[in-house]
Steps between C-alpha positions, in 0.01 A plus 500: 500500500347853548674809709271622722529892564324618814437911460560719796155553518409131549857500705317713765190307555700235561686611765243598697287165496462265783777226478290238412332673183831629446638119453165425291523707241893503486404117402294574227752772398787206419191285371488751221869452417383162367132521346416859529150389355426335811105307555258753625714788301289764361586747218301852580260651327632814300840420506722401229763332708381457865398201728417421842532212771314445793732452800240506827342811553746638278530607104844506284539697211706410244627519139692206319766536221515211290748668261713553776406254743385758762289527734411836659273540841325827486313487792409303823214624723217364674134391301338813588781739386665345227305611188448871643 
């Protein structure tokens, strides 16, 4: 079982969504606890350590920590602003 660690950057967007993409991605947040290489997981592109899920219109950011059995979410933020 994996610790998930939301940053207070990621801890901001959240607050500030609607309740019911709020809920959503909160979901997929404890999903990660168990498999954090969910289906439809991608690993980006000129990054060591760093993958993304699609929840919605929306993109998390995250880093996993096998050694430690971590994961860390860098970043939550809409399609069109998430890789800027």
């Amino acid at each position: 079982m994996y610790d998930v660690i939301v940053s207070r950057r990621a801890e901001k967007v959240l607050d500030k969504l609607p309740n019911d993409y709020y809920e959503l991605i909160k979901k997929h947040l404890l999903d990660l606890e168990e498999n954090p290489r969910p289906f439809g997981y991608r690993k980006l592109r000129g990054s060591k350590n760093h993958y993304r899920i699609t929840v919605s219109v929306y993109r998390v950011i995250y880093s996993i920590n096998d050694s430690i059995l971590t994961v860390e979410v860098i970043k939550i933020d809409h399609r069109r602003n998430v890789y800027r």
